[in-house]
Structures are given as structure tokens and as C-alpha cells.
KOLVO-706713 format. One record per atom (N, C-alpha, C): x, y, z; residue in one letter; atom name. Coordinates in Angstrom, 1 decimal, padded with zeros to 4 digits, m for minus. Layout:
REC     xx     yy     zz residu atome
REC      X      Y      Z      A    CA
...
This chain:
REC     xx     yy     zz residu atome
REC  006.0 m013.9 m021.2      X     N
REC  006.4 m013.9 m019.8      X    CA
REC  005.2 m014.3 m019.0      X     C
REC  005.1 m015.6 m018.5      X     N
REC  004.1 m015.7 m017.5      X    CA
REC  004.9 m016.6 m016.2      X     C
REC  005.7 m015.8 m015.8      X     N
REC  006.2 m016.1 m014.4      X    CA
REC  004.8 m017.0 m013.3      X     C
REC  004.2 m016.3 m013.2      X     N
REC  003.0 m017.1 m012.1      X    CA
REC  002.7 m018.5 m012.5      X     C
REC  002.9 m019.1 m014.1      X     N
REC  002.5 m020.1 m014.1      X    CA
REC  003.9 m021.6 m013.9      X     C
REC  004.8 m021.2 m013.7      X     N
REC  006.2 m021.7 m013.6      X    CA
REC  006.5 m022.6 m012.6      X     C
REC  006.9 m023.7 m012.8      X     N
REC  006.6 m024.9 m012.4      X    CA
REC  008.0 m024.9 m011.3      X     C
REC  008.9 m024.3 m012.1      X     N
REC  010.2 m024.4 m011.5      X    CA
REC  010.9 m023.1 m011.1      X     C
REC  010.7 m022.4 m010.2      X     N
REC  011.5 m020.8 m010.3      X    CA
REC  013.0 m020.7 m009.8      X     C
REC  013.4 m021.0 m010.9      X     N
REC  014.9 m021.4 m010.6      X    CA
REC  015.5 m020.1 m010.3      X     C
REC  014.7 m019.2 m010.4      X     N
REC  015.3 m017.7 m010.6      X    CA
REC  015.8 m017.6 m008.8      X     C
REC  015.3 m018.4 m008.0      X     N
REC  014.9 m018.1 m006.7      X    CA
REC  016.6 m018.5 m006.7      X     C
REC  017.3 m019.4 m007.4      X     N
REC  018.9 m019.4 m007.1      X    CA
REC  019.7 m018.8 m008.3      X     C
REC  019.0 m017.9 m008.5      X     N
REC  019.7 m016.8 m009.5      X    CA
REC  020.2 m017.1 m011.3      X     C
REC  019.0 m018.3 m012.0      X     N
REC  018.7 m017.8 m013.1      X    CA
REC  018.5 m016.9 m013.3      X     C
REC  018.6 m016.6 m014.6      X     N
REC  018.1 m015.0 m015.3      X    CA
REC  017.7 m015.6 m016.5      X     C
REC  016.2 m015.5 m016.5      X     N
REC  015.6 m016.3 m017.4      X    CA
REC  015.0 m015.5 m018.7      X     C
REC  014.7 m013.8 m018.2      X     N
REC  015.0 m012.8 m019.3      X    CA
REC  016.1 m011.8 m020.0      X     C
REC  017.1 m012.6 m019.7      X     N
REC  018.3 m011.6 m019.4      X    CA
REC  018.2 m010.0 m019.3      X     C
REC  017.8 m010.1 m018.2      X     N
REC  017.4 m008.3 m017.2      X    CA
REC  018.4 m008.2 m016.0      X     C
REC  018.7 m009.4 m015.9      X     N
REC  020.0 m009.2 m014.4      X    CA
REC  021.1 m007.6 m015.0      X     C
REC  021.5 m007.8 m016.0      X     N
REC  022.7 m006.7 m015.8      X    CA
REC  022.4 m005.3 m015.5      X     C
REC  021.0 m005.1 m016.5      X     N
REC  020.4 m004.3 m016.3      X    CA
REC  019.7 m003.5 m015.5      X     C
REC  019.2 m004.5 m014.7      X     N
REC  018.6 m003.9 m013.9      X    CA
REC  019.3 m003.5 m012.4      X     C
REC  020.5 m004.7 m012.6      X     N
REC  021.7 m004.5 m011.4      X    CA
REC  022.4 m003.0 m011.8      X     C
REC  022.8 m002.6 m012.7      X     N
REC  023.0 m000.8 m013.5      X    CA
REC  022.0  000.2 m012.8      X     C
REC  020.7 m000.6 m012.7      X     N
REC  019.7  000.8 m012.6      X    CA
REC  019.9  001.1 m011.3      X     C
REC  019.8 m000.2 m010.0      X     N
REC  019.8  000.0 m008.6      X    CA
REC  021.0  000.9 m008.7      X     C
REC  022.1  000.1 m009.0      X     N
REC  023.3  001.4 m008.8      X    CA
REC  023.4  002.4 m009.0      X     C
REC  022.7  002.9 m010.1      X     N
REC  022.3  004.4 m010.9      X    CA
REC  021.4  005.1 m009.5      X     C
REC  020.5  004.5 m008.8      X     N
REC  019.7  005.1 m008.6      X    CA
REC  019.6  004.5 m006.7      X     C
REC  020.6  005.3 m005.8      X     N
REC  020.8  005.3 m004.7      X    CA
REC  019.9  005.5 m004.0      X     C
REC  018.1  006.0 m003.8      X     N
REC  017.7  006.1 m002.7      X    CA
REC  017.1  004.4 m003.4      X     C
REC  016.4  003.7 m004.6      X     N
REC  016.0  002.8 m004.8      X    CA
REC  016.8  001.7 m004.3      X     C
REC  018.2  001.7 m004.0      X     N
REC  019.0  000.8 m003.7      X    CA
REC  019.0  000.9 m002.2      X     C
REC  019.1  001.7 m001.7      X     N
REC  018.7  001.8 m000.5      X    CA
REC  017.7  001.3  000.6      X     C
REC  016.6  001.7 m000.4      X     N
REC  015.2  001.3  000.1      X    CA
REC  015.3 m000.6  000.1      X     C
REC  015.9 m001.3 m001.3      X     N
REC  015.8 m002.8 m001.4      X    CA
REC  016.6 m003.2 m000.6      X     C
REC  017.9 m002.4 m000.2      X     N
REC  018.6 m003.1  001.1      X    CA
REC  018.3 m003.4  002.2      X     C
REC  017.7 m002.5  002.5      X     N
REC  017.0 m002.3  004.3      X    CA
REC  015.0 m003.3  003.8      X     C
REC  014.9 m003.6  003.0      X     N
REC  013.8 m004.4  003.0      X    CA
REC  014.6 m005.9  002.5      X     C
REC  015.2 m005.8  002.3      X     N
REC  016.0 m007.4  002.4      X    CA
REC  016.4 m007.8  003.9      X     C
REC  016.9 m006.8  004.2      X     N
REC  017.0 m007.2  005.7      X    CA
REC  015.8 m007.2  006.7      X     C
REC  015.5 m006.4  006.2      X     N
REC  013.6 m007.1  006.8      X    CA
REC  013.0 m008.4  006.8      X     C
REC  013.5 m008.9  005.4      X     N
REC  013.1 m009.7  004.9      X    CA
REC  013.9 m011.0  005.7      X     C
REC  015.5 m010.5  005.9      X     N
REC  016.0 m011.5  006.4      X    CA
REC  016.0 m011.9  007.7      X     C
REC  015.5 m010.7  008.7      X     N
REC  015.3 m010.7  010.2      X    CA
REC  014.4 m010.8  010.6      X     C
REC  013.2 m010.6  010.1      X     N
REC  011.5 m011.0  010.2      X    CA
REC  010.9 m012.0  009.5      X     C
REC  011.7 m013.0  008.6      X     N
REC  011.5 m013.9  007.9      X    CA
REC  010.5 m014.7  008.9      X     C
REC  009.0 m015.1  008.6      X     N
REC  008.4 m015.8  009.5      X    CA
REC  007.8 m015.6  010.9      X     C
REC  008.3 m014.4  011.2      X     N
REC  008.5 m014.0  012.7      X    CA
REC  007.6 m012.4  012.6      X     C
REC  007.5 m011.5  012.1      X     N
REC  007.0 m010.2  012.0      X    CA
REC  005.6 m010.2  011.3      X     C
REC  005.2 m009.9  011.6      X     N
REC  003.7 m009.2  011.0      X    CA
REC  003.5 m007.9  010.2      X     C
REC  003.0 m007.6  008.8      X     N
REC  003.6 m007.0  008.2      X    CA
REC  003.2 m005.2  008.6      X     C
REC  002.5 m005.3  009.9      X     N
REC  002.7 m003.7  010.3      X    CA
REC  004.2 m003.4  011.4      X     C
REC  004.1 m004.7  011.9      X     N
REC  005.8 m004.5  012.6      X    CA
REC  007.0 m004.1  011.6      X     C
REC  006.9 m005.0  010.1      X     N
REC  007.4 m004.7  009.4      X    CA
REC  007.7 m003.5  009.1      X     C
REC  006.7 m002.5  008.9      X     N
REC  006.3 m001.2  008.6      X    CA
REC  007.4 m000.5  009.3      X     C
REC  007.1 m000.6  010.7      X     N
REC  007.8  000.0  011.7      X    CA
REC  009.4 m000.2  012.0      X     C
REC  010.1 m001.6  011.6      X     N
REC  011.1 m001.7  011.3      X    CA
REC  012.0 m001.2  010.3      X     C
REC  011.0 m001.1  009.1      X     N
REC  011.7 m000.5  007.7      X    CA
REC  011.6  001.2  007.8      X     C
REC  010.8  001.9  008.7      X     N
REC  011.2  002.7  008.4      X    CA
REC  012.1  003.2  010.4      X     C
REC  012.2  002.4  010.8      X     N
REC  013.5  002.7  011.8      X    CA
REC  014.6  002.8  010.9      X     C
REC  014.9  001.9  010.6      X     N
REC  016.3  001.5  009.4      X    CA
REC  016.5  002.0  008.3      X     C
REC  015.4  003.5  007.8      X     N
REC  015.4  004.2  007.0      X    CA
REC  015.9  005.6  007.6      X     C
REC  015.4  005.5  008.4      X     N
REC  015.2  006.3  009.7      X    CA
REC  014.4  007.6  009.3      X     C
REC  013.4  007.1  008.9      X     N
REC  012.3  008.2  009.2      X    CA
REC  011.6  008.5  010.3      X     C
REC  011.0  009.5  009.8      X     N
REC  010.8  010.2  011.2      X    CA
REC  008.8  010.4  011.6      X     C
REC  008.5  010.8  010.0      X     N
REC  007.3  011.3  010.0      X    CA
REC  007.0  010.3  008.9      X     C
REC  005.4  009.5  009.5      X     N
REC  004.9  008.7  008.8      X    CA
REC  003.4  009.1  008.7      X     C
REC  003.0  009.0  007.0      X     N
REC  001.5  009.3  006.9      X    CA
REC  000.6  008.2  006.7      X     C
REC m000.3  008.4  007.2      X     N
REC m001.4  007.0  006.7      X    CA
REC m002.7  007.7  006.0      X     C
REC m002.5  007.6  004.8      X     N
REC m003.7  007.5  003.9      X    CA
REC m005.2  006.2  004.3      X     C
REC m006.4  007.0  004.9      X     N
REC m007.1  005.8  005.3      X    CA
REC m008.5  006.1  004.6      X     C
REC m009.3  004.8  004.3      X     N
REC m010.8  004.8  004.2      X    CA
REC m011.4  004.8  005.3      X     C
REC m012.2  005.9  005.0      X     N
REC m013.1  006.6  005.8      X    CA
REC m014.0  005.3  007.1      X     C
REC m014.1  003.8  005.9      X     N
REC m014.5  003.1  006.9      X    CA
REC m013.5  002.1  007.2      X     C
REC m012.6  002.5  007.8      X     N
REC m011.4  002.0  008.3      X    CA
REC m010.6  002.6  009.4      X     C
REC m011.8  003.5  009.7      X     N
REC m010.8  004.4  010.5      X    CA
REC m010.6  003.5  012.3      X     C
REC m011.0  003.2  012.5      X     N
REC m010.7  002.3  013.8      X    CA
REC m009.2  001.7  013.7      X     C
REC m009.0  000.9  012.3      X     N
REC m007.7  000.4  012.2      X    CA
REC m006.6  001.8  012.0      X     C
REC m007.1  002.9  010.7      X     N
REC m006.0  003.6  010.8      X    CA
REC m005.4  004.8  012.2      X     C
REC m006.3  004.5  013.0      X     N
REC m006.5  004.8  014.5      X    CA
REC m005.6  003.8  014.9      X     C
REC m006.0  002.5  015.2      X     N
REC m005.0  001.5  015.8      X    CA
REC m003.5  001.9  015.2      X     C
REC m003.3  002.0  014.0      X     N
REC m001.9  002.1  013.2      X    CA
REC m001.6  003.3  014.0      X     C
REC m002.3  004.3  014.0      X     N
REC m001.4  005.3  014.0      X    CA
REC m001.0  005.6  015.4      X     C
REC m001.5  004.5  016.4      X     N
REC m001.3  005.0  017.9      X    CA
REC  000.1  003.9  018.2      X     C
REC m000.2  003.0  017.0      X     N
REC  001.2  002.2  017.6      X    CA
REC  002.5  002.6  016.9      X     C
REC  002.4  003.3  016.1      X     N
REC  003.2  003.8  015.5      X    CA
REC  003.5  005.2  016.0      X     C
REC  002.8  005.6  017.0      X     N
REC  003.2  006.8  017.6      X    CA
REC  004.2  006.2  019.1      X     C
REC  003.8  005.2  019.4      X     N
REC  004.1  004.0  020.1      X    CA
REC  006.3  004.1  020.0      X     C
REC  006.0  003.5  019.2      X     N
REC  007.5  003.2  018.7      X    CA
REC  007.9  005.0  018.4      X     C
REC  007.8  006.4  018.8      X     N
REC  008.2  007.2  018.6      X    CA
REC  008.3  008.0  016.9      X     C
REC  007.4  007.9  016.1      X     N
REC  007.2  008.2  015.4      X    CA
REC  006.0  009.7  015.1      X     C
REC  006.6  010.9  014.7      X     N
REC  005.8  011.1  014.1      X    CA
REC  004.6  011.0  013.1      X     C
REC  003.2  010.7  013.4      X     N
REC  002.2  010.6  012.5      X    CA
REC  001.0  011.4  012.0      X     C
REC  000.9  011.4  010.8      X     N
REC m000.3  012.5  009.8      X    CA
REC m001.3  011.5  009.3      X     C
REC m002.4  011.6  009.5      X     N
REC m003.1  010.5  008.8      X    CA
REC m004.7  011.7  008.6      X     C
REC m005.0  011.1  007.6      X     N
REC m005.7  011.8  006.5      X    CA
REC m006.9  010.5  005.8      X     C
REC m008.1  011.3  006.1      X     N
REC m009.1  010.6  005.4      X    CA
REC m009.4  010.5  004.0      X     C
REC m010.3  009.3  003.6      X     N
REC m010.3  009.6  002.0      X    CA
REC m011.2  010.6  001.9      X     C
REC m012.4  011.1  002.6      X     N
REC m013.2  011.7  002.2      X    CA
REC m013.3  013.2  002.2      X     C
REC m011.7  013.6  002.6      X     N
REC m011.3  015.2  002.7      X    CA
REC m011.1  015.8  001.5      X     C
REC m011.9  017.1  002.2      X     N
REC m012.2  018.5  001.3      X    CA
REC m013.5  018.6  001.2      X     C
REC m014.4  017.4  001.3      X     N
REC m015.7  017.5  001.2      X    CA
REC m016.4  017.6 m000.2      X     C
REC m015.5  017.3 m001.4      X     N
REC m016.2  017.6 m002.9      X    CA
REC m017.2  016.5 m003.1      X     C
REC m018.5  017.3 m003.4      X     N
REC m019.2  016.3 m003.4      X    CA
REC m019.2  015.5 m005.3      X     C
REC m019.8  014.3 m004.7      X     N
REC m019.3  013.4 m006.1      X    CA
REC m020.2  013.4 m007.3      X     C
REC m021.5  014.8 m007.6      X     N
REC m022.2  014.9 m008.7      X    CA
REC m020.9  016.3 m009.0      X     C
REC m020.5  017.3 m008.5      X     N
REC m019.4  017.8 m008.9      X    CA
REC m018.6  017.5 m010.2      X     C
REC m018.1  016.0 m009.9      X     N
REC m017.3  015.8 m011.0      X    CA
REC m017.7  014.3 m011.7      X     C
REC m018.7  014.7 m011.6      X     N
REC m020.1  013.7 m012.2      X    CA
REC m019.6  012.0 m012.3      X     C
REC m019.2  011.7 m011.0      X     N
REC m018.6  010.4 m010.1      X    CA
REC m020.4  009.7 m009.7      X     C
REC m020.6  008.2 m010.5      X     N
REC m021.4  007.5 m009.8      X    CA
REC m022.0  007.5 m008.4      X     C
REC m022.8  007.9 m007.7      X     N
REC m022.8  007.4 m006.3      X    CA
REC m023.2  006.0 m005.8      X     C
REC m023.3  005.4 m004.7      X     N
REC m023.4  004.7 m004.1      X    CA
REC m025.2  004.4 m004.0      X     C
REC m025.8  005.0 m003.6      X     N
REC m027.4  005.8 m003.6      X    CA
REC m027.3  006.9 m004.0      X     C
REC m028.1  006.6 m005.1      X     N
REC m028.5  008.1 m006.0      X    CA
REC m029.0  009.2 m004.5      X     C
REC m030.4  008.8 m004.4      X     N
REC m030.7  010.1 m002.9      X    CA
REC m030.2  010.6 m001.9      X     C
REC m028.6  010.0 m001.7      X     N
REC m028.3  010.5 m001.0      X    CA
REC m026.8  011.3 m001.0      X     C
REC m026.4  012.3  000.0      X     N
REC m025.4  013.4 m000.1      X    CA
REC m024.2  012.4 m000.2      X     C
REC m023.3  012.0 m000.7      X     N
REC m022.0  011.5 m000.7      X    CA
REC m021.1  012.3 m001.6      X     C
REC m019.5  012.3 m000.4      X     N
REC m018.5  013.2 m000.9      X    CA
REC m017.9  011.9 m001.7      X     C
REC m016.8  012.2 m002.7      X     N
REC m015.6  011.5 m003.2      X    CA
REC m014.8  011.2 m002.3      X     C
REC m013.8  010.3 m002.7      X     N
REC m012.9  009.6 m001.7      X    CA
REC m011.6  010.7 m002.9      X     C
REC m011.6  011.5 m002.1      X     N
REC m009.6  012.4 m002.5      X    CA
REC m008.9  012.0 m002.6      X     C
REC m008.5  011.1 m003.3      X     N
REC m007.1  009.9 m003.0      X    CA
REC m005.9  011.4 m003.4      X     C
REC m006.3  012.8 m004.2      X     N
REC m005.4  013.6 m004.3      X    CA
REC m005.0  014.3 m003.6      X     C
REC m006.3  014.7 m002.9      X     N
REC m006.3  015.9 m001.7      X    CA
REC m005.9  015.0 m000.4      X     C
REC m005.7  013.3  000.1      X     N
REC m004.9  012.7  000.5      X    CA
REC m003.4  013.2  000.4      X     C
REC m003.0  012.8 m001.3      X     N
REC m001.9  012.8 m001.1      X    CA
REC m001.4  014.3 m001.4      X     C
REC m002.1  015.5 m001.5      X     N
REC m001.5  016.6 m001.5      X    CA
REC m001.5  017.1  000.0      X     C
REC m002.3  016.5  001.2      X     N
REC m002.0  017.2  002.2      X    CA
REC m001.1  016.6  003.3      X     C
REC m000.7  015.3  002.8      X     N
REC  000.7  014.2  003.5      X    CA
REC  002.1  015.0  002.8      X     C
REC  001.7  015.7  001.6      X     N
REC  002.5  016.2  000.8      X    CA
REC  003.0  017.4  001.7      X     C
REC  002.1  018.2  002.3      X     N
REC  001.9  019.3  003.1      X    CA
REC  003.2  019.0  004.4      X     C
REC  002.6  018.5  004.5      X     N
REC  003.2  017.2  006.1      X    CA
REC  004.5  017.1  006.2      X     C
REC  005.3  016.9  004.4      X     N
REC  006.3  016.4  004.4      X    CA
REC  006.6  015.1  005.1      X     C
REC  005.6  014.1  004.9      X     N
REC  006.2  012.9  005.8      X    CA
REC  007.2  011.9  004.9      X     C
REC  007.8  011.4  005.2      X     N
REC  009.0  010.6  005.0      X    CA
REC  008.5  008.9  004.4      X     C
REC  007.4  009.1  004.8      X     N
REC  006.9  007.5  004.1      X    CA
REC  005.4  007.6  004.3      X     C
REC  004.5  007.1  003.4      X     N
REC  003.3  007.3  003.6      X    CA
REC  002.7  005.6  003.4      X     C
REC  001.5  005.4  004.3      X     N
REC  000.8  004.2  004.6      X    CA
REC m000.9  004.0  004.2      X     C
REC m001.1  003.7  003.1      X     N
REC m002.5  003.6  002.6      X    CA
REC m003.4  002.0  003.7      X     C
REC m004.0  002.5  003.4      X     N
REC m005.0  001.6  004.8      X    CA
REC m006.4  001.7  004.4      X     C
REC m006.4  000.1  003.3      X     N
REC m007.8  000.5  002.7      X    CA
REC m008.4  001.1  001.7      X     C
REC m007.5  001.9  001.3      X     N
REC m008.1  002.8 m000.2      X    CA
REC m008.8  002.3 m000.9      X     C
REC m009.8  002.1 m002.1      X     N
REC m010.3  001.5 m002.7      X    CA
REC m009.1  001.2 m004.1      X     C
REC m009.8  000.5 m004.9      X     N
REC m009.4 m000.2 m006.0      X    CA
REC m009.1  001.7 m006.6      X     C
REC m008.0  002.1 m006.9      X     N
REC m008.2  003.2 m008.6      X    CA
REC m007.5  004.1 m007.2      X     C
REC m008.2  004.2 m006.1      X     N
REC m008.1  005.5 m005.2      X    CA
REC m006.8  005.3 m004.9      X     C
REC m006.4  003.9 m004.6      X     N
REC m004.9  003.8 m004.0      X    CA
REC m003.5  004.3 m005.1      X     C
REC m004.0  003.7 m006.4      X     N
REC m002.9  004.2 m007.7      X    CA
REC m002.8  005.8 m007.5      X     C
REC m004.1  006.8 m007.3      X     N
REC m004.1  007.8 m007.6      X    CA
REC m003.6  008.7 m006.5      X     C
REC m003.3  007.8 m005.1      X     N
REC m002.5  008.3 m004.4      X    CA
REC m001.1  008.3 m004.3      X     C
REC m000.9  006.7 m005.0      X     N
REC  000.3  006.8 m004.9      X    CA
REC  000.9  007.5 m006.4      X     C
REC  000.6  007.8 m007.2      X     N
REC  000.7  008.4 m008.4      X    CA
REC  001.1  010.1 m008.1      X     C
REC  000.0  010.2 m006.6      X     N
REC  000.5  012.1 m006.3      X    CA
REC  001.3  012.3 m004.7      X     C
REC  001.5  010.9 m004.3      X     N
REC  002.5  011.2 m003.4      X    CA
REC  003.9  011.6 m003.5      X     C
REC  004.5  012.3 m002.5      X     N
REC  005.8  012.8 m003.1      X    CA
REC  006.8  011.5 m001.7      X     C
REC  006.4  010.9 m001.1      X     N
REC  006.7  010.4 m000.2      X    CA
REC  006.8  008.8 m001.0      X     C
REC  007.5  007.6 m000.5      X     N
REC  007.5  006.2 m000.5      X    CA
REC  005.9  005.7  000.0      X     C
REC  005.2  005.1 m001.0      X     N
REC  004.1  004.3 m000.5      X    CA
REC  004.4  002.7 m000.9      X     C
REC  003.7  002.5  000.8      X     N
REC  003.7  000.9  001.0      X    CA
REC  002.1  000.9  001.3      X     C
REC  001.5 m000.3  000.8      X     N
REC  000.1 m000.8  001.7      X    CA
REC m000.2 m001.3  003.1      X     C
REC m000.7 m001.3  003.8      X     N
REC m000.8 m002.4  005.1      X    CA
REC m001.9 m002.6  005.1      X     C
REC m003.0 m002.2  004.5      X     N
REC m004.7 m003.4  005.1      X    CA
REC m005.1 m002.5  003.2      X     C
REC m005.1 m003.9  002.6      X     N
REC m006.1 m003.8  001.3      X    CA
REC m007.6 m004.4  001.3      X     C
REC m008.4 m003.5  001.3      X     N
REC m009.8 m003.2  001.4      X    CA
REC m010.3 m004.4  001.0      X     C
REC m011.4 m005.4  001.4      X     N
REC m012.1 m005.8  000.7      X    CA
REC m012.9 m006.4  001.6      X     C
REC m014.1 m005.5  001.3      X     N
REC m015.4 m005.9  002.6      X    CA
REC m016.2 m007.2  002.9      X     C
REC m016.0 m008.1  001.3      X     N
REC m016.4 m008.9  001.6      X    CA
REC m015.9 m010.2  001.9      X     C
REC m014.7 m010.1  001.9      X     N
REC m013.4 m011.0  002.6      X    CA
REC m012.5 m010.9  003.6      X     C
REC m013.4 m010.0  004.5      X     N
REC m013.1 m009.3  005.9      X    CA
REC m011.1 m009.1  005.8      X     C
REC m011.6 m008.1  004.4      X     N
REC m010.1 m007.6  004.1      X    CA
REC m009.0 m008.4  003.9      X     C
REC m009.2 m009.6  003.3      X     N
REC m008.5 m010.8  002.7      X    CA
REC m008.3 m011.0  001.1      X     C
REC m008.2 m010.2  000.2      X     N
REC m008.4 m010.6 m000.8      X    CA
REC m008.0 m011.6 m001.7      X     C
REC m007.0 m012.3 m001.0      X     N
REC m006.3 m013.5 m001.6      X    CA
REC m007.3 m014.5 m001.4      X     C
REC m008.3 m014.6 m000.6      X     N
REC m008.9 m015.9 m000.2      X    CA
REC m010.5 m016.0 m001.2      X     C
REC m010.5 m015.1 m002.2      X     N
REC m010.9 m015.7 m003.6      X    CA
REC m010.0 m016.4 m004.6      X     C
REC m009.0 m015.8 m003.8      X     N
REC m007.9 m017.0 m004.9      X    CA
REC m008.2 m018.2 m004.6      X     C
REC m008.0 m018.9 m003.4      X     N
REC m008.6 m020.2 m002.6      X    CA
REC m009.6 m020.8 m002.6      X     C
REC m010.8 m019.6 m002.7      X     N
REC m012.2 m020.8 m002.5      X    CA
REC m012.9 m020.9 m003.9      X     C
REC m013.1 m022.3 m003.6      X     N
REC m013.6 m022.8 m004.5      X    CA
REC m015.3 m022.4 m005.2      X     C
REC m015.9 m021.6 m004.5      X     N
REC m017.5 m020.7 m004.3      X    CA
REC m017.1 m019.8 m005.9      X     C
REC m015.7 m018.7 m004.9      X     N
REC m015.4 m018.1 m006.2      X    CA
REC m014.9 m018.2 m007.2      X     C
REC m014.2 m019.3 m007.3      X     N
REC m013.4 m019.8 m008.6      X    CA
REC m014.8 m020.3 m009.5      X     C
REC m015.7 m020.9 m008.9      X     N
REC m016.9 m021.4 m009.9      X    CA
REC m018.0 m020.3 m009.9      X     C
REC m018.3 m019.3 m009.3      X     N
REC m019.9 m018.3 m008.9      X    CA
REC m019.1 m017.2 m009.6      X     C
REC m018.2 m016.8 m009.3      X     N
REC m018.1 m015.1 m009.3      X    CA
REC m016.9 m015.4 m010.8      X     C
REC m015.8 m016.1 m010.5      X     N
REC m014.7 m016.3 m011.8      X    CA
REC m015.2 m017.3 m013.1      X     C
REC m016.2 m017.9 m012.9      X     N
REC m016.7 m018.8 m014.0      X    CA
REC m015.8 m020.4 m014.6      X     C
REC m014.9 m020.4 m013.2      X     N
REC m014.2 m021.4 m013.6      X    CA
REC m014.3 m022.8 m013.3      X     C
């Protein structure tokens, strides 16, 4: 299976090139909130096609879910944007909880976690105590904003809520990470290609 390298994705007019169509058309049906969730994001898809921005997005899918209470999971140095998110999303009449990574305060020789500078005090990023206190919250969909690499799985792994991303971290591609896919610097310096 290497879909990414495929010259022709015929699937886009409804080949079924590993025969998984029936099956997996069984599971949506079996499984009413996941059929749910793909409908109202197809129509996302079909009414913001080109036109929406993927935090509008955010905001539309869960009107159309109709949630109520939205969490945002944020890194600690991201907080200006999970500020921005959460005021426009308070905006549109939404309930919001938003939670730092660096809550509870455990510090990171505790659970014998590398630091950044040995000499100096640094807590852990909680991606648990995140998602145990959105958990707390009861919110209806939760919004990671920046987690790092490992931190984001391990939230979405203890959320009891639907997680979506809206800003994936990456400081040295002013939060772009596709744009080492593109340049040619890192395909030859950093990828060896």
C-alpha cells in the first residue's frame, strides 16, 4: 500500500483499489456518532470548499454538531494564538476551557524527562493532566493548538472528547510544517536527499 506515491487516484471517482469499500461502509453504519461526525464534515467540506479557513471550519463543524462546550489544549508558547482561538470562538457563542501544557506543575527530573537546559527549573508539558481536566469540563470537542510531537497523541489517546488540530507546532517553519516538504534546503541538509 503506498497510496502517496500514485500517479492516478482513481479512488477520488470511487475505485476500490483494496477492497475495504464494503467494509468499511458496515463499520460507519455500525457506528452512529462516527457517521455522524463524517457527514457534517463533508458538508464542510462541500460548503467551505476553497472559501473557509480551517479555524472557521472548526466553528462550523461544531455548530452542525451542535456543540456547546469547546476545549483547547495549548502550548504554553502559543498562548497568544490559543487566546486568539478562544475569544473567537467565544465570539460565535460557544462555551470555552482551554488548558496549558505546562499544568500541575510536575517538574521534569520527577519522571526523569530530558530537559531543555540542564540548570534550569522546567515543568513537563501534561498532555494528561490537559486532557484529564477538559475531561473535567466535559467539553463536547476538544482543540489542540501546538502540542508538541508525542504530547498531542498522548492527549488525544486520554481525551474523552472528539480531537481535531488547528495550529501544528513547528518553530522553525513559523508553524508550517509542510514547507519542508517543498524546500529544496531541506530535502538536501536536513533529509539527505
Amino acid at each position: 500500500m503506498k497510496c502517496a506515491k500514485c500517479d492516478r487516484p482513481e479512488c477520488y471517482q470511487g475505485k476500490d483499489c483494496f477492497g475495504i469499500a464494503q467494509s468499511s461502509k458496515k463499520a460507519f453504519e455500525s457506528d452512529s456518532d462516527s457517521l455522524r461526525i463524517s457527514k457534517v464534515a463533508t458538508s464542510i467540506e462541500s460548503d467551505g470548499y476553497m472559501k473557509w479557513c480551517r479555524v472557521y471550519e472548526v466553528v462550523e463543524f461544531a455548530k452542525r454538531m451542535g456543540y456547546r462546550k469547546i476545549g483547547i489544549a495549548f502550548c504554553v508558547g502559543m498562548m497568544a494564538e490559543a487566546k486568539a482561538l478562544q475569544e473567537i470562538l467565544e465570539s460565535y457563542g460557544f462555551e470555552v476551557a482551554s488548558v496549558c501544557c505546562k499544568n500541575g506543575g510536575i517538574m521534569k527530573e520527577e519522571l526523569s524527562f530530558k530537559k531543555i537546559k540542564p540548570e534550569r527549573k522546567e515543568a513537563i508539558c501534561n498532555s494528561i493532566g490537559q486532557a484529564m481536566l477538559l475531561n473535567r469540563e466535559k467539553t463536547d470537542l476538544n482543540l489542540i493548538v501546538g502540542l508538541c510531537v508525542g504530547h498531542d497523541i498522548v492527549f488525544t489517546r486520554y481525551s474523552e472528547a472528539p480531537v481535531t488540530t488547528v495550529v501544528v507546532k513547528d518553530r522553525v517553519l513559523a508553524h508550517n510544517p509542510v514547507g519542508a516538504l517543498y524546500s529544496g534546503y531541506y530535502k538536501r541538509n536536513v533529509f539527505g536527499r
